[in-house]
BALOBA-1460 file (C-alpha; in Angstrom, 3 decimals):
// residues 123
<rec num="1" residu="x" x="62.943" y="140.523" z="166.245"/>
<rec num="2" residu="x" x="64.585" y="139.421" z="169.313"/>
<rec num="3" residu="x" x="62.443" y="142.015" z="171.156"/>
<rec num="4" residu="x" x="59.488" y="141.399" z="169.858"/>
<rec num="5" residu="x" x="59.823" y="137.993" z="170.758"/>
<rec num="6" residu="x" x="60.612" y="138.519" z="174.299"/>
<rec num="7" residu="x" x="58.011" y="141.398" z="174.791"/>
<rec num="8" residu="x" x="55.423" y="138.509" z="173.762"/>
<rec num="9" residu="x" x="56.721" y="136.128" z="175.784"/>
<rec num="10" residu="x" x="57.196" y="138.139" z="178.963"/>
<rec num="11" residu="x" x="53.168" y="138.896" z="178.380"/>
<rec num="12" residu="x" x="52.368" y="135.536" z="178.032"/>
<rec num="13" residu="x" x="53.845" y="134.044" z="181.179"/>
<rec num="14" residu="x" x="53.115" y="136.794" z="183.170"/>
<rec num="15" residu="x" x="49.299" y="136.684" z="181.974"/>
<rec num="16" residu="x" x="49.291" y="132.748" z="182.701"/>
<rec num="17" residu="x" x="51.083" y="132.636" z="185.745"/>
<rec num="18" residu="x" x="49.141" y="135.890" z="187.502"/>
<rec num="19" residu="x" x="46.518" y="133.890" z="187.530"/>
<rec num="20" residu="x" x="48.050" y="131.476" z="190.018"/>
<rec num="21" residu="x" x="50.673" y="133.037" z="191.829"/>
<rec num="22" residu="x" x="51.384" y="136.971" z="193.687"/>
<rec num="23" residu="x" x="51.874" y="140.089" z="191.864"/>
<rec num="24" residu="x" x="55.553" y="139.388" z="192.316"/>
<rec num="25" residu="x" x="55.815" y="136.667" z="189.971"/>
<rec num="26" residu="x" x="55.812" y="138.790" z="186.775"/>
<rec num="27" residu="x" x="59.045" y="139.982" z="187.912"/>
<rec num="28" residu="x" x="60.154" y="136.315" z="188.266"/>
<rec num="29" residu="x" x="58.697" y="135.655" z="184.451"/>
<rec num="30" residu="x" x="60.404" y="139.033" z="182.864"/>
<rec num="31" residu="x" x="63.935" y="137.882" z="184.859"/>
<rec num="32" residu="x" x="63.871" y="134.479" z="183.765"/>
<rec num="33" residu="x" x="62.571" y="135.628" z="180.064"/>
<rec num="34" residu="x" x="65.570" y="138.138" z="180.109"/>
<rec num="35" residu="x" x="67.764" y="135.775" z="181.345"/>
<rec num="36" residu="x" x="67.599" y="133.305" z="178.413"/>
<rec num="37" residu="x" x="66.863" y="135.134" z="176.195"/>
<rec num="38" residu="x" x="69.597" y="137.647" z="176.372"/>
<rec num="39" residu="x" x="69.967" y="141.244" z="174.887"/>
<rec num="40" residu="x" x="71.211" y="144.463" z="175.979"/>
<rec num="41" residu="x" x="70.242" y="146.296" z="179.452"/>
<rec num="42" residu="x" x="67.964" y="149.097" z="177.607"/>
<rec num="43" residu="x" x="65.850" y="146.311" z="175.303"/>
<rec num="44" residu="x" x="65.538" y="144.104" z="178.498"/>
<rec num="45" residu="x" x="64.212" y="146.954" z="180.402"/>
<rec num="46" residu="x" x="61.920" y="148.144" z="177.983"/>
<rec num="47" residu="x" x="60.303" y="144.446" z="177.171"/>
<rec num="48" residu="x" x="60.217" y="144.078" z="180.476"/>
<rec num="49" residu="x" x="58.718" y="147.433" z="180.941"/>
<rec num="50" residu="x" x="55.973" y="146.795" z="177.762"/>
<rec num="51" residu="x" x="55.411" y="143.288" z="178.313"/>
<rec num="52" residu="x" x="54.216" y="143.343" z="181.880"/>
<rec num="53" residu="x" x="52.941" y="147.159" z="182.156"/>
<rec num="54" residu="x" x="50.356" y="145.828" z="179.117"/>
<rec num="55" residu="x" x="49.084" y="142.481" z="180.726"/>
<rec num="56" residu="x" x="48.679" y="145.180" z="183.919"/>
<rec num="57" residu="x" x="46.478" y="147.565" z="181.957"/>
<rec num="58" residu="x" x="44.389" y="144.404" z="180.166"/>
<rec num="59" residu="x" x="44.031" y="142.704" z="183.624"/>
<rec num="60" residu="x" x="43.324" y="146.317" z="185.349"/>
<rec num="61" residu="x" x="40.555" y="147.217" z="182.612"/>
<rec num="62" residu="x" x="39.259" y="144.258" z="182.461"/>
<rec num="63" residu="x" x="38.287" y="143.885" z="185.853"/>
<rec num="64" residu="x" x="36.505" y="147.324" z="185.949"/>
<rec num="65" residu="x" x="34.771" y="145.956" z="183.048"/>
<rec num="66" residu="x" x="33.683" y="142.982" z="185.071"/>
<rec num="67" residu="x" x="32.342" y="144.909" z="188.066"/>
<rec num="68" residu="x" x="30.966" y="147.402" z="185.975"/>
<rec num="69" residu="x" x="33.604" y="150.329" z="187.900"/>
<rec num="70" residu="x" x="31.407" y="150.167" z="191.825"/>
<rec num="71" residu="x" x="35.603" y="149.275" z="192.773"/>
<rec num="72" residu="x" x="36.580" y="151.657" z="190.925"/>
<rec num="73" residu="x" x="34.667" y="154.512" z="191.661"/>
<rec num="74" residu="x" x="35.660" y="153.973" z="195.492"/>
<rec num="75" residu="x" x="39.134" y="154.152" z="194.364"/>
<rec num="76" residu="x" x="39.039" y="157.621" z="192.320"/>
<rec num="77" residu="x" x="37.375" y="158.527" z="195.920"/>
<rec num="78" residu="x" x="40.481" y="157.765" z="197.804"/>
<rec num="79" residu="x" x="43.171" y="158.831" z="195.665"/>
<rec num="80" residu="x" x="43.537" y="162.508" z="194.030"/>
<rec num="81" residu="x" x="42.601" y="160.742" z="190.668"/>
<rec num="82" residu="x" x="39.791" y="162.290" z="188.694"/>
<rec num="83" residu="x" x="38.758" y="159.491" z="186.600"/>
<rec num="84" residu="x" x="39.015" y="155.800" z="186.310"/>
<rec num="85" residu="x" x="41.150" y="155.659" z="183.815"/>
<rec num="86" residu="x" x="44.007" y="156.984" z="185.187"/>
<rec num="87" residu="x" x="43.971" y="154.360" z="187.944"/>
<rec num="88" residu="x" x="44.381" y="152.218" z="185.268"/>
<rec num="89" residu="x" x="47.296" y="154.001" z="183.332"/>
<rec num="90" residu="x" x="48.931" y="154.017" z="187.153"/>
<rec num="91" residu="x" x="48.710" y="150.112" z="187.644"/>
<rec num="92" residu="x" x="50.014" y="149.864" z="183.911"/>
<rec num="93" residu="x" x="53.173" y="152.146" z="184.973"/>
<rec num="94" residu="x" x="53.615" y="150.004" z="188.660"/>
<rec num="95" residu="x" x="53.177" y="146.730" z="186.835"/>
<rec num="96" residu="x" x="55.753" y="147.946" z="183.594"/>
<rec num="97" residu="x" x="58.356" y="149.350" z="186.167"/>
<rec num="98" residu="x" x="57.949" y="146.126" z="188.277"/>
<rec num="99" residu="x" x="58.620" y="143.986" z="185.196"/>
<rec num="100" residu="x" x="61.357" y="146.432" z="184.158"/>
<rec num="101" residu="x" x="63.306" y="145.832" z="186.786"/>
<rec num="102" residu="x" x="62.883" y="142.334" z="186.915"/>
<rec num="103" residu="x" x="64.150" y="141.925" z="182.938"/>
<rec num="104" residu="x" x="67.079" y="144.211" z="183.739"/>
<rec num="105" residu="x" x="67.853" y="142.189" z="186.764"/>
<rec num="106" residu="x" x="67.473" y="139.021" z="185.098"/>
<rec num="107" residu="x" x="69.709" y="140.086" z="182.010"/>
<rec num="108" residu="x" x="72.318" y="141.984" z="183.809"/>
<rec num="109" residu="x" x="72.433" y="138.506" z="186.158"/>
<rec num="110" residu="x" x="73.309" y="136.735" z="182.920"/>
<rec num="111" residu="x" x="76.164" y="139.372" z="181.926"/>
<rec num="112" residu="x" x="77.274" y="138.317" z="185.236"/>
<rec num="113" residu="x" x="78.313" y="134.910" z="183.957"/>
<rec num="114" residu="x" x="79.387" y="135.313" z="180.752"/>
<rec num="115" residu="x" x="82.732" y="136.034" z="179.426"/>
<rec num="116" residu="x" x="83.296" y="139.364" z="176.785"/>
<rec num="117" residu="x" x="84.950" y="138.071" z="173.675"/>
<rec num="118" residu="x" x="88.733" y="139.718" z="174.092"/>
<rec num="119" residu="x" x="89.961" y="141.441" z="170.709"/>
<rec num="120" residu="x" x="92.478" y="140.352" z="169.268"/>
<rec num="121" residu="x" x="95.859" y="141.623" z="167.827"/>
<rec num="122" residu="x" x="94.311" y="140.640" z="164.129"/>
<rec num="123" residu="x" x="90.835" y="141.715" z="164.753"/>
């Protein structure tokens, strides 16, 4: 649940503050998700990963949408790509890996700080 939670939440800020601020700030909103809202490395990662890559993808689409693909088409020109919609599947993958590393760095920042529980004798 815990996931789910910060998947949606990573999404939301990084949909609401893209608007505003650099590409780089969706790895500021998947750290500072991951860092209070903490978790293991591999379910940071992959919020971080989900939450992000999907706003990319929405955001990416939606702008070819918009332009009605003249941007796009240019691009697929450029790049080895054959169709538009792997341009979009690539941002998706930049944008998740991006937010990835931000939740992992944000969470493992966290694990910096806090203290593991020692067992005990009676434990």
């Amino acid at each position: 649940m815990l996931f789910i939670f910060r998947l949606i939440l990573i999404a939301v800020l990084t949909y609401l503050i893209a608007m505003m601020a650099p590409w780089w700030s969706a790895i500021l909103c998947a750290a500072i998700v991951a860092f209070f809202l903490p978790g293991n490395n591999f379910n940071a990662f992959l919020s971080g990963f989900m939450g992000v890559g999907l706003i990319w993808m929405v955001m990416a689409w939606k702008l070819d949408v918009e332009t009605n693909s003249i941007m796009s088409q240019k691009m697929v020109e450029l790049f080895p790509v054959d169709e538009v919609n792997m341009l979009i599947i690539a941002s998706a993958i930049i944008g998740g890996l991006a937010g990835a590393l931000g939740a992992f760095s944000g969470n493992s920042f966290r694990q910096m700080f806090v203290r593991k529980k020692e067992k005990s004798f009676y434990n």
